[in-house]
N, C-alpha and C positions, 0 to 999 in steps of 0.2 A: 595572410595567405595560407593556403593546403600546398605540403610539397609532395612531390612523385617522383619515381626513378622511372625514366625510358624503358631501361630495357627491363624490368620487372613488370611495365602496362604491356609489354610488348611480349612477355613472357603470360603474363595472363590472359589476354586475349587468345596467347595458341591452346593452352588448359582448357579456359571458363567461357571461350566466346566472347568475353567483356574485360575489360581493367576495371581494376578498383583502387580507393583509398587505403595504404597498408600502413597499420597504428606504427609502426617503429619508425617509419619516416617521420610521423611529426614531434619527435619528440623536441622540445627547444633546445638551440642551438645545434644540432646535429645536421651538418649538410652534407653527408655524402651516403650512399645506401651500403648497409652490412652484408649486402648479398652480391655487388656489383661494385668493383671500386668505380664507381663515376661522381658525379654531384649530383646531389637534388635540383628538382627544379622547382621553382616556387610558380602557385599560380593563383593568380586575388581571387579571393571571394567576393561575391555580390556580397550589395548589402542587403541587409534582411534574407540571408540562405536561410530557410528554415525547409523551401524545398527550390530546389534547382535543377530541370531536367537537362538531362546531358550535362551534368556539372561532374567528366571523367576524367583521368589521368589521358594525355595524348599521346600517343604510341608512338608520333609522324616526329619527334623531337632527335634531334641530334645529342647525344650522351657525351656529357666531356668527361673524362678521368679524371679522380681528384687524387690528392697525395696519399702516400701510405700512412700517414700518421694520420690524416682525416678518416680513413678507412678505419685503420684500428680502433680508432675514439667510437666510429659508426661500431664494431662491432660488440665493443664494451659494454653504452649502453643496449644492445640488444640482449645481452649477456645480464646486464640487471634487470631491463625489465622484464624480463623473462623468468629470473628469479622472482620480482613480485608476483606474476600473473602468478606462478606455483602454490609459492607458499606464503603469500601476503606479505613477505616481511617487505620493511620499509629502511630508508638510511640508515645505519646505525655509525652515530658520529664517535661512537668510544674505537671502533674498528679503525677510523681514519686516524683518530689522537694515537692509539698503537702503533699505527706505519711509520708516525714521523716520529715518535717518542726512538722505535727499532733505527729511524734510518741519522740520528744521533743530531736531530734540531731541537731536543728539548734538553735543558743543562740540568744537570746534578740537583738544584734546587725548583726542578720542575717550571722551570720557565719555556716556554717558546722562545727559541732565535729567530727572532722576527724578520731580521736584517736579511738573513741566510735563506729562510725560510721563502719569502717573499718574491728575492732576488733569483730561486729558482725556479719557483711555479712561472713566476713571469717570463724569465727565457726559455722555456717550453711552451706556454704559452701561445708565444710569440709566432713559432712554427705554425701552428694550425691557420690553415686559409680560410677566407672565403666566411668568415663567423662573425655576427655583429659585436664588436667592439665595447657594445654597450656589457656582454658576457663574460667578457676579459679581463684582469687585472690591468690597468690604466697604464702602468709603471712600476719597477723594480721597485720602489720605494710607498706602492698601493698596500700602506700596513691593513686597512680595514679591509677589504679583501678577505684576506684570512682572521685577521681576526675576530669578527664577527660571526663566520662562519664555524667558528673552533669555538666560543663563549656558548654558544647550544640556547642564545636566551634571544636572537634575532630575528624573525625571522625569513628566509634567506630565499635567493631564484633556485629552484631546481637542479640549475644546471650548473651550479660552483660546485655543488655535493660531485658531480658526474664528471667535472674537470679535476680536481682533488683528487679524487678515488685514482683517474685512469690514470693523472702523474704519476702517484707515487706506486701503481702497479707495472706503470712502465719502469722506474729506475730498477735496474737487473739485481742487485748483488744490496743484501741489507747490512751485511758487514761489510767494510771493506779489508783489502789486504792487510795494512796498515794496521787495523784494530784488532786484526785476527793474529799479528806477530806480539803486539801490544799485550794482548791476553797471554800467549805462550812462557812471555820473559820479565814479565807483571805479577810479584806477588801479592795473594791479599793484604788491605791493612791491618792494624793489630789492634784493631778497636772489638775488645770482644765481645762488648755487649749487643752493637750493630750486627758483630757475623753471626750469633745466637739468635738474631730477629731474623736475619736471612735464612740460617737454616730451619728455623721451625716454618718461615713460609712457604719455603721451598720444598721440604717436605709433607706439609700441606697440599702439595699441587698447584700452587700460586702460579702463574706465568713468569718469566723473566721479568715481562714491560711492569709488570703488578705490583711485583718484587721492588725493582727500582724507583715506580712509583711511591712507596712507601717508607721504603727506606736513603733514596737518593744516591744507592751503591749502583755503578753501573755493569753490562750484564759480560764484559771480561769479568769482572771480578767475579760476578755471580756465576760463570762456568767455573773458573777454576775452584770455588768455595765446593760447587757441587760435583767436581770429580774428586775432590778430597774428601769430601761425607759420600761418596756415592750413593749420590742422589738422581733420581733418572729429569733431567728437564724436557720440562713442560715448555715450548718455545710459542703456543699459541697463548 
């Protein structure tokens, strides 16, 4: 199927005279329009379309609302594919391993909390209407899901990179309260050859997530290391 939004053929027609097919509606799994909170609407193709006259979006369609979080998702991806049309770039899966390394699911020894991990993209998930199932994580307990998609050697639908991304740029705050008192009344450990690796990295320009990366110091500790060397950090 080609999907359309109502009131976008119904907005084109008052412009162009005509509706047309508009590329951010098809993207997969995306059912609701970034310019109109409503749903898409799907409508079969012939078989063998290689030409179809009058094969147009229908204006005469009643537009239903869809939720704000299918909205936001809509406006997400238009938000990246807009970024490719620009400037070419394509997924970059180290930017996604960063969010979740900052948002405290990967441990000290550089593991994925898979448990954790898992069990939150799937109750978010969950929320989004109206999206084939087959797009979704199964269940809280859908380890392959993610980790296939984080391994960078499978390769993957489209739209798990597009669900990933918009999760974890939905969760508000990458520190929480808790870790931000933690740091204050946390001092560092007294291994000093580790905090000599930290601060020559850190000084470097390294990032926090790059930092911890390497050395398995998490990045309270890696703030308070660097207001004591006043070091300016680097947080991308």
């Amino acid at each position: 199927s080609i999907k359309y939004c109502p009131l976008c053929a119904e907005r084109d027609i008052e412009q162009y005279g005509v509706s047309y097919w508009h590329r951010v509606h098809q993207v997969p799994g995306i059912e609701a329009c970034s310019y109109h909170q409503v749903c898409l609407v799907h409508q079969d193709l012939p078989q063998r379309p290689h030409l179809k006259p009058g094969l147009l979006p229908n204006a005469g369609i009643l537009a239903r609302t869809c939720t704000p979080l299918n909205f936001n998702f809509a406006q997400y991806a238009q938000k990246i594919l807009g970024s490719i049309t620009r400037s070419q770039d394509s997924f970059d899966l180290n930017s996604l391993i960063d969010k979740i390394n900052n948002l405290g699911y990967v441990t000290r020894n550089n593991r994925f909390r898979r448990k954790k991990l898992t069990s939150d993209l799937f109750s978010f998930a969950s929320n989004l209407k109206h999206i084939s199932p087959k797009l979704l994580p199964q269940s809280e307990r859908d380890y392959r899901y993610l980790s296939y998609l984080l391994s960078g050697q499978v390769s993957q639908h489209p739209f798990k990179y597009l669900l990933v991304g918009f999760w974890l740029n939905s969760i508000p705050n990458y520190t929480s309260e808790k870790e931000n008192k933690d740091c204050e009344n946390t001092p560092p450990k007294s291994d000093t050859k580790v905090s000599e690796t930290c601060v020559n990295l850190l000084t470097q320009g390294k990032s926090m997530s790059e930092v911890t990366r390497q050395t398995g110091k998490s990045q309270c500790y890696l703030k308070l290391l660097s207001s004591r060397n006043n070091i300016p950090i680097n947080t991308k």
